[in-house]
C-alpha positions as a Markdown table, in Angstrom:
| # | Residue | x | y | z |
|---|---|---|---|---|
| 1 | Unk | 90.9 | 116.0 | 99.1 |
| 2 | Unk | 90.2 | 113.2 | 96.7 |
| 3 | Unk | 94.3 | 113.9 | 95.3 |
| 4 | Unk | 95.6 | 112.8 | 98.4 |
| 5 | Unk | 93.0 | 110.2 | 99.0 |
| 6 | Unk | 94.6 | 108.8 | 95.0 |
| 7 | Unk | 98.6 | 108.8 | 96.1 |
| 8 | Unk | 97.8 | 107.1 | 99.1 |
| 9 | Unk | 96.1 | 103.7 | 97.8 |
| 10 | Unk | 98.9 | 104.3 | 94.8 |
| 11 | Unk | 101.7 | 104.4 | 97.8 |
| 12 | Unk | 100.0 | 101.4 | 99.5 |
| 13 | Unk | 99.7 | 99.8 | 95.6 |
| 14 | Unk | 103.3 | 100.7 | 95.1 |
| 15 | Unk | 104.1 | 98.7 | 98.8 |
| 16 | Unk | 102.3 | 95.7 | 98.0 |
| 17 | Unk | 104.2 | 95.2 | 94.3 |
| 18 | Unk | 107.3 | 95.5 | 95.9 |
| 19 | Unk | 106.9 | 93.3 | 98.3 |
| 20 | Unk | 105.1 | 90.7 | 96.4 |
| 21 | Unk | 107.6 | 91.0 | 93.5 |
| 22 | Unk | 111.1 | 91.7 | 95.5 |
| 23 | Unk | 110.6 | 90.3 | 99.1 |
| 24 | Unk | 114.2 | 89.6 | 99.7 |
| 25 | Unk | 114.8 | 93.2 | 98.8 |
| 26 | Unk | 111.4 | 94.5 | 101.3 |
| 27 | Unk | 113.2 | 92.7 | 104.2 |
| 28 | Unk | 116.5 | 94.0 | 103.4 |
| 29 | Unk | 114.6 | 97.7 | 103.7 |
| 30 | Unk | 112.8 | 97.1 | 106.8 |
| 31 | Unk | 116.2 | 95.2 | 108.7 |
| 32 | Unk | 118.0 | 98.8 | 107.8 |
| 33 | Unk | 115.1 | 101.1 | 109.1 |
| 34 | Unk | 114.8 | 99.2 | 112.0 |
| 35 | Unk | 118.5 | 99.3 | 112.3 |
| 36 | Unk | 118.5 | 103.2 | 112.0 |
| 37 | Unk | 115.7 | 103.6 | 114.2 |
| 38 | Unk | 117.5 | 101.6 | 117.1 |
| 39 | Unk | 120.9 | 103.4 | 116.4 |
| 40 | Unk | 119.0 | 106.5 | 116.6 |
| 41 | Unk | 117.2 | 105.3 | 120.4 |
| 42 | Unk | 120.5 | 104.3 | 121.4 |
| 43 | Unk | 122.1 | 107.7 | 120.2 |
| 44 | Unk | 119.3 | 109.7 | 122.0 |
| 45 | Unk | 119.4 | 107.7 | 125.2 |
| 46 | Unk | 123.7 | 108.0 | 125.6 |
| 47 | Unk | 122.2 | 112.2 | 124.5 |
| 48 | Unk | 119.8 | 112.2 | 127.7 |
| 49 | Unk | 121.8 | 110.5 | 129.7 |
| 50 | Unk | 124.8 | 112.4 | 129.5 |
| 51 | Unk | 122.7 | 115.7 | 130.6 |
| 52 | Unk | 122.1 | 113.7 | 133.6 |
């Protein structure tokens, strides 16, 4: 398994460049996914709640 053990440091390498080198454009990325993630919750909790 040394393969995946190689694209995971480059993933984590890939991270850390573009957040050192774009960190406006990082925070833009993680405002969206943690916008998507709450409009998902909110989606799935008017879903269960409507079964009710």
């Amino acid at each position: 398994m040394p393969a995946k053990k190689y694209i995971t440091w480059v993933a984590v390498a890939f991270v850390a460049f573009y957040v050192i080198s774009q960190p406006d454009g990082a925070a833009r990325s993680v405002e969206s996914a943690a916008t998507g993630l709450a409009s998902a919750a909110d989606s799935l909790a008017t879903f269960v709640n409507g079964i009710a």
